[in-house]
N, C-alpha and C positions, 0 to 999 in steps of 0.2 A: 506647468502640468507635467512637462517631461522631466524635470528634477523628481516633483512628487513621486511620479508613477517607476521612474526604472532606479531611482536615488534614495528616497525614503521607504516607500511601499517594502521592499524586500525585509530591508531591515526591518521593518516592523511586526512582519510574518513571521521572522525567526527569533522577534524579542516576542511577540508574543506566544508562541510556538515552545521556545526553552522555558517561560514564567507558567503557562499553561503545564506542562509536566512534571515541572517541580511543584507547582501546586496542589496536582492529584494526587503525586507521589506522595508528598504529606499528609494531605486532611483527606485522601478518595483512596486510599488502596484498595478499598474493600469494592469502590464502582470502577476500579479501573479492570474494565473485562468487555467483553464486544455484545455482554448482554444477550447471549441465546436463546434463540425460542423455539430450542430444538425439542422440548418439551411439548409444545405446540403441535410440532404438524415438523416431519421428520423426511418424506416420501420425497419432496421438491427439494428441500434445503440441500440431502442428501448428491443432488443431482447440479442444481442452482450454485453452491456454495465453492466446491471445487472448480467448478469453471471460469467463476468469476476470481479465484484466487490466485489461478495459475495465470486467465488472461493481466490483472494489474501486476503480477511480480513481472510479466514478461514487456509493458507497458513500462514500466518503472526501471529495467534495466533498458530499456532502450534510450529514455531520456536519461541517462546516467552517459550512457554513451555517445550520445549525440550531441551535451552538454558540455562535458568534461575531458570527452579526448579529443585534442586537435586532429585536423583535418591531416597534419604534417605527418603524424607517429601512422593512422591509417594508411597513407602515401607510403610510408616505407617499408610496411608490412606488404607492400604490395597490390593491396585493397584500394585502385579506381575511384574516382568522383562517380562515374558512370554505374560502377559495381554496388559501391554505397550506396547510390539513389536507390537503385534494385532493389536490397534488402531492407533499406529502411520501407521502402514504400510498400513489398510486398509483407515483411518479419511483422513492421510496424500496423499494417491492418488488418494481418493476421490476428494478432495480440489486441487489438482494438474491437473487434468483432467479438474474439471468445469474451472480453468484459463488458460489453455491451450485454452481449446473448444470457450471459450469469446474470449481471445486475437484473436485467428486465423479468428474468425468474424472480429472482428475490421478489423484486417490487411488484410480480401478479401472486405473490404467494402472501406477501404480507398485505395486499388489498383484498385476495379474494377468502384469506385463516381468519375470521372472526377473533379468535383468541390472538392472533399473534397482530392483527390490528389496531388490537385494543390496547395492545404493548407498546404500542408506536405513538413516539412522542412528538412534539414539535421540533425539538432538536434533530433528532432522525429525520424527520423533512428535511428539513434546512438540507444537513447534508447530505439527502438523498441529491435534492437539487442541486447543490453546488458539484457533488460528484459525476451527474451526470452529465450538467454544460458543459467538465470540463474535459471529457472524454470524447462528448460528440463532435464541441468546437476544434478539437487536435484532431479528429479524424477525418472532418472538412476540411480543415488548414491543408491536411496533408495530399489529400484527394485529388483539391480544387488548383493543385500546382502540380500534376503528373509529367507534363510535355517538359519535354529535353530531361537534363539532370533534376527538376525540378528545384523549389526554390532553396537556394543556398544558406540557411539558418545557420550552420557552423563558421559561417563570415561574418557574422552580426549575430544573436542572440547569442551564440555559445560564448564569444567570444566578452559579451556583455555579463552573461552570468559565471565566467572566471573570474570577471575584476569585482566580484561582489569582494570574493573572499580578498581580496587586496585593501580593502575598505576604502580604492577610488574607482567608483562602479563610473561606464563610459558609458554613460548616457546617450550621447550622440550616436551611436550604434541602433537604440532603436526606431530611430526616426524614419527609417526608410522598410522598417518592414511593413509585408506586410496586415491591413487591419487585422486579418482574423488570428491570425501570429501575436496579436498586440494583446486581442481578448481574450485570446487562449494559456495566454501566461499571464496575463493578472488573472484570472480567475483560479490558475494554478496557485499563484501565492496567495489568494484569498482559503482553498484549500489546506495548505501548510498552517494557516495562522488558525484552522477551525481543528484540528487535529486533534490538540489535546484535550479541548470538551466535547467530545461525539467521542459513538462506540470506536472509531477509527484508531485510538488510543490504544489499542490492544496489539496495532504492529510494532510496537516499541516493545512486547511482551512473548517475543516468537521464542519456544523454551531450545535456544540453543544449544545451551550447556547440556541440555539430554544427549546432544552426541558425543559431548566427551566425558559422559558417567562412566563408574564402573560397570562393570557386566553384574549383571544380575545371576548368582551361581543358582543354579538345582540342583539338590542330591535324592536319591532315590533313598529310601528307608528300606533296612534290610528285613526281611519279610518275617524273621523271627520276634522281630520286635511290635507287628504289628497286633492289635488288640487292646486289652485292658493293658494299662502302665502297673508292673510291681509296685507292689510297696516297699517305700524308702523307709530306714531307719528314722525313728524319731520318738514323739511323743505319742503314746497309743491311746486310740481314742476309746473315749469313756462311753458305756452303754448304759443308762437308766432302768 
């Protein structure tokens, strides 16, 4: 079971995670979009949508950083075990509340809009539900270990999810976490692998390159010219 779950399971989140996007990107371009139903009912989304955007990018960089930089490179920056407990635990449910607060709009707005209900599919469940285990079980996890530095996940889970990309993942690392550390990241990589069939597919389509367009010029029309256009040399038109 511990091969399965921290030796297989990953990889198969992110084979099926890359196969799922080439997929769409072939035969779905036209459904690869997060499906708006802003159309719908406008007043919440408008309220709802932002909050929960801002809370998961800031959710998402934090597991970016709590995953992927060692304990060592923060130590040298200066930045405390003690100091880090701090901001993860405070940054961290900061960030976990505002996407709670968004999602839970979404989901009374898409239960209580008739029309944007009736948009709602079984897929969207799915990943209503799997998105929100996997938010509320990380903000338990984190909670439910406040006393002292709280629990040391950068000594074992971080340190298990570097050796993915070594392609010899250290299984033995997550044996000692723990339970709800265990369910909160399988159901993370159960997330990863549903990504690219749900509206979720559309954070791979965030329009970057708009910041490095050119400018868009205006020029002001000079006032003489405004009105009816002269007529151009050409062929003169025939009257009956």
């Amino acid at each position: 079971m511990t091969t399965l779950l921290w030796g297989a399971l990953p990889y198969t989140a992110c084979a099926l995670l890359v196969a799922g996007l080439a997929w769409r990107y072939r035969y779905d371009k036209y459904g690869w979009t997060s499906r708006s139903s802003q159309v719908y009912e406008s007043r919440l989304l408008d309220i709802a949508s932002p909050v929960f955007h801002y809370g998961i990018l800031f959710v998402l960089a934090g597991h970016l950083v709590g995953l992927f930089v060692p304990a060592s490179w923060t130590r040298s920056l200066g930045v405390g075990e003690h100091t880090y407990h701090l901001f993860s635990l405070y940054g961290g449910t900061l960030a976990g509340v505002l996407t709670v607060a968004g999602l839970a709009l979404l989901l009374y707005r898409r239960r209580t809009r008739a029309p944007v209900l009736r948009a709602t599919t079984t897929n969207d469940k799915v990943m209503y539900l799997v998105l929100v285990a996997a938010i509320v079980l990380g903000m338990t996890a984190k909670l439910s270990h406040t006393s002292g530095d709280g629990y040391d996940y950068r000594a074992t889970i971080a340190p298990w999810a570097r050796s993915l990309f070594t392609l010899q993942p250290k299984t033995a690392l997550m044996a000692g976490v723990p339970l709800l550390y265990r369910i909160h990241t399988v159901i993370g990589m159960l997330l990863i692998a549903l990504v690219p069939y749900t509206r979720l597919v559309h954070m791979f389509s965030a329009p970057v390159l708009y910041l490095f367009r050119p400018y868009v010029v205006y020029r002001s029309r000079d006032p003489r010219q405004l009105g009816p256009r002269p007529e151009r040399r050409g062929w003169e038109t025939t009257r009956n």
